[in-house]
C-alpha positions as CSV (number, residue, x, y, z in Angstrom):
1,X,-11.4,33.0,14.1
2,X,-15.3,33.7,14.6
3,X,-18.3,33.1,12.3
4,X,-20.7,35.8,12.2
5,X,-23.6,37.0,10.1
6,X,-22.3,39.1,6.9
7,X,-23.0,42.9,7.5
8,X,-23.6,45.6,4.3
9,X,-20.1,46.8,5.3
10,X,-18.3,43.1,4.4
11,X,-19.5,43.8,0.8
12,X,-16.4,44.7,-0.2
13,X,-14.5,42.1,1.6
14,X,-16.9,39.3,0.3
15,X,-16.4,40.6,-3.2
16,X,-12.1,40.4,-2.8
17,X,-12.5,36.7,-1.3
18,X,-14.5,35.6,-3.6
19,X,-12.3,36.8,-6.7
20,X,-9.2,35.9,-5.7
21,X,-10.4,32.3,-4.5
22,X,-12.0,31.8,-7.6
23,X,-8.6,32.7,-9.1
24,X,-6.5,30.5,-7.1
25,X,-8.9,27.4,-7.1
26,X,-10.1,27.7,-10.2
27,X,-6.9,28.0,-12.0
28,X,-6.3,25.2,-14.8
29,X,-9.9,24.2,-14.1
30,X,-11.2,27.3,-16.4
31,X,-10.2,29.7,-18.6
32,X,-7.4,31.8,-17.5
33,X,-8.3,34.7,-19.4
34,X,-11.7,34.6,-17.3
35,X,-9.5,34.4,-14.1
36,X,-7.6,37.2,-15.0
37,X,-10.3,39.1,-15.9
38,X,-12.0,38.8,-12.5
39,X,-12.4,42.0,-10.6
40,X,-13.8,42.7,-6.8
41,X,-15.2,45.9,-8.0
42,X,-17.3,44.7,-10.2
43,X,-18.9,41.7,-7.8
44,X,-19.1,44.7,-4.4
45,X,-23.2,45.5,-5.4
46,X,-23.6,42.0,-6.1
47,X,-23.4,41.2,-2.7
48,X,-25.0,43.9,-1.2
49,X,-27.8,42.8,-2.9
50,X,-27.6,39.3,-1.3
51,X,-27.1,40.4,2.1
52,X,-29.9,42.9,2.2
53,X,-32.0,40.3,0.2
54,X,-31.2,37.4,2.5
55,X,-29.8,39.4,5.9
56,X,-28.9,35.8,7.6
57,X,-27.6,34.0,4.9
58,X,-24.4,34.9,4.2
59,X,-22.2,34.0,7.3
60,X,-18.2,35.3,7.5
61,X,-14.9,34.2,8.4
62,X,-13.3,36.9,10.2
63,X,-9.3,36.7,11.2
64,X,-8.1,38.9,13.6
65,X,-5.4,39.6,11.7
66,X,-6.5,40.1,8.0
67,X,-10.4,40.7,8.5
68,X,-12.8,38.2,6.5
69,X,-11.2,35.6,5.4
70,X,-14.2,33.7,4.3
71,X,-17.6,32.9,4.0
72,X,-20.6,30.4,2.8
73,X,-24.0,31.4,1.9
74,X,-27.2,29.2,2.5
75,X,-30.9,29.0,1.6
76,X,-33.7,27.2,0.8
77,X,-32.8,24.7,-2.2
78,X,-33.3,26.5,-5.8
79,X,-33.4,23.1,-8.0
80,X,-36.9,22.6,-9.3
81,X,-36.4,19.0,-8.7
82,X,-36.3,19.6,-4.7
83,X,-38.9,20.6,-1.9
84,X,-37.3,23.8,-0.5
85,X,-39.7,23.4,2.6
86,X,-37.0,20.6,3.4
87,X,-34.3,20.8,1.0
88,X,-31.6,23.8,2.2
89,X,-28.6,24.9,-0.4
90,X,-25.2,25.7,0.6
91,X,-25.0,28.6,-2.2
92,X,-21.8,29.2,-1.9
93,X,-18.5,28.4,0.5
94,X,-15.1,30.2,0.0
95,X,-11.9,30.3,1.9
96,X,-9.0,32.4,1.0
97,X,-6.1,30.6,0.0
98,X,-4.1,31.6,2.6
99,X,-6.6,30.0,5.4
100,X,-6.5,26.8,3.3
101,X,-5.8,23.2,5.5
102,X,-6.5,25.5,8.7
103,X,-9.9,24.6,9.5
104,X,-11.2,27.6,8.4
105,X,-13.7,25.6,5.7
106,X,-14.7,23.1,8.4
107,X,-16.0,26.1,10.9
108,X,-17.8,27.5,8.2
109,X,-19.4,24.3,7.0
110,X,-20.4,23.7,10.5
111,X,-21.9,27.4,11.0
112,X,-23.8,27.3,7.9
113,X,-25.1,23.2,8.1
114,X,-26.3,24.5,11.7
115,X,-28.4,27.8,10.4
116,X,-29.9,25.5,8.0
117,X,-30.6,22.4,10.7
118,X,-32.1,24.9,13.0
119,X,-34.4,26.3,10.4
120,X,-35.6,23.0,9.7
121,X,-34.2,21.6,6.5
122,X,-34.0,17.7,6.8
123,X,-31.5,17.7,3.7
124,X,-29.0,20.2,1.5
125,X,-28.0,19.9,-1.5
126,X,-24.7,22.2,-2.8
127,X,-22.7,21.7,-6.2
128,X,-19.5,21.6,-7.0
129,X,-17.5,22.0,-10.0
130,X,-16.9,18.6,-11.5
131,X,-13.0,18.7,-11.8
132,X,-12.9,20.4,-8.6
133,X,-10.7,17.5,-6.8
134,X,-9.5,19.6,-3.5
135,X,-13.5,20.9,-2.8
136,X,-14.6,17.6,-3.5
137,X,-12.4,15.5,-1.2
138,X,-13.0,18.5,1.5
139,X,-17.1,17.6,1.1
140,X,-16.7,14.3,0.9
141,X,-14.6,14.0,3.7
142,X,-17.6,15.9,5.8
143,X,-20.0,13.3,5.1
144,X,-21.7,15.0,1.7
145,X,-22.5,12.6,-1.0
146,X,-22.8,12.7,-4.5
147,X,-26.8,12.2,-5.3
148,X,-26.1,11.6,-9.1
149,X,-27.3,14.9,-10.5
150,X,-25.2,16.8,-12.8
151,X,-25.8,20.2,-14.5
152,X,-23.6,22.2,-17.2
153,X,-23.3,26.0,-16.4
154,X,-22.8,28.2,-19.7
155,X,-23.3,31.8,-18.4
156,X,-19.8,32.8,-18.7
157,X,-19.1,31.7,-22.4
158,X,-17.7,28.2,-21.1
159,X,-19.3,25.4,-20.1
160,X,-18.8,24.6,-16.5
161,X,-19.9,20.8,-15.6
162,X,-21.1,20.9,-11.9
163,X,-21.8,17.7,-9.8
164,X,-24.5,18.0,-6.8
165,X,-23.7,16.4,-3.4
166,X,-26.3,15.9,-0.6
167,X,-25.8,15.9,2.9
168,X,-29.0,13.8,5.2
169,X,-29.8,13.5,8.3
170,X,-27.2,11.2,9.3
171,X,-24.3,13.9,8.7
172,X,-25.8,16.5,11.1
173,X,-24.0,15.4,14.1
174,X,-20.4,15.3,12.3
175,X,-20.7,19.4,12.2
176,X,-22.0,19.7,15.5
């Protein structure tokens, strides 16, 4: 497996991981009509956008065998309450099912904690969904904590309680 900078041409890719882990993760945790509803098609200029938008921060998962098989996307932090001169965001982190309890989160977590220490960021911040148990124990097993900030997401008709972790200084050797 290798972690490399997301092209224009993984659009498509990015779009299927990213709908079908939402579907598999996600399941019981929202509404299963929204699951089923999901579509790559509809999420491929989506991330177009964000890779010609932000060219390095979107890295990729590829397999040999079945192409990208995941990704995470970083940046300086967006929460008004944080410096993004220091603070750096872990956006986003997928694996597909299928790489699940293969390392394939840790290597990602590692590539992306490593962009972000090597542009400087002292912290980062990410959030998870609240009843998210499996993400949680996987971020809390890499050293993130939880910094007591919560935030309810309503854009998709629901509401989606999120919970923000923070990874410091002290974590940085762990994903060396």
């Amino acid at each position: 497996m290798l972690v490399r900078a997301a092209t224009m041409d993984d659009a498509e890719a990015l779009a299927e991981v990213h709908v079908r882990t939402w579907q598999t993760a996600y399941r019981g945790l929202v509404p299963q009509d929204h699951l089923d509803r999901m579509d790559p098609s509809t999420r491929r200029d989506g991330w177009r956008r964000r890779i010609q938008d932000n060219p390095t921060g979107t890295l990729v998962l590829e397999d040999d065998d079945h192409g990208v098989a995941g990704f995470i996307s970083v940046s300086p932090s967006r929460d008004a309450d944080t410096d993004p001169r220091l603070i750096g965001e872990v956006q986003a982190i997928y694996v597909s099912p299928g790489h699940w309890d293969r390392g394939a989160g840790r290597l990602l977590m590692r590539a992306g904690l490593r962009r972000l220490h090597e542009a400087g960021f002292e912290q980062v911040i990410l959030w998870a969904l609240e009843t998210n148990q499996r993400a949680r124990r996987f971020y809390e097993r890499g050293g993130w904590r939880l910094d007591g900030a919560t935030k309810t997401d309503d854009s998709r008709g629901f509401p989606l309680v999120e919970v923000r972790y923070r990874f410091g200084p002290e974590g940085w050797q762990a994903y060396r």
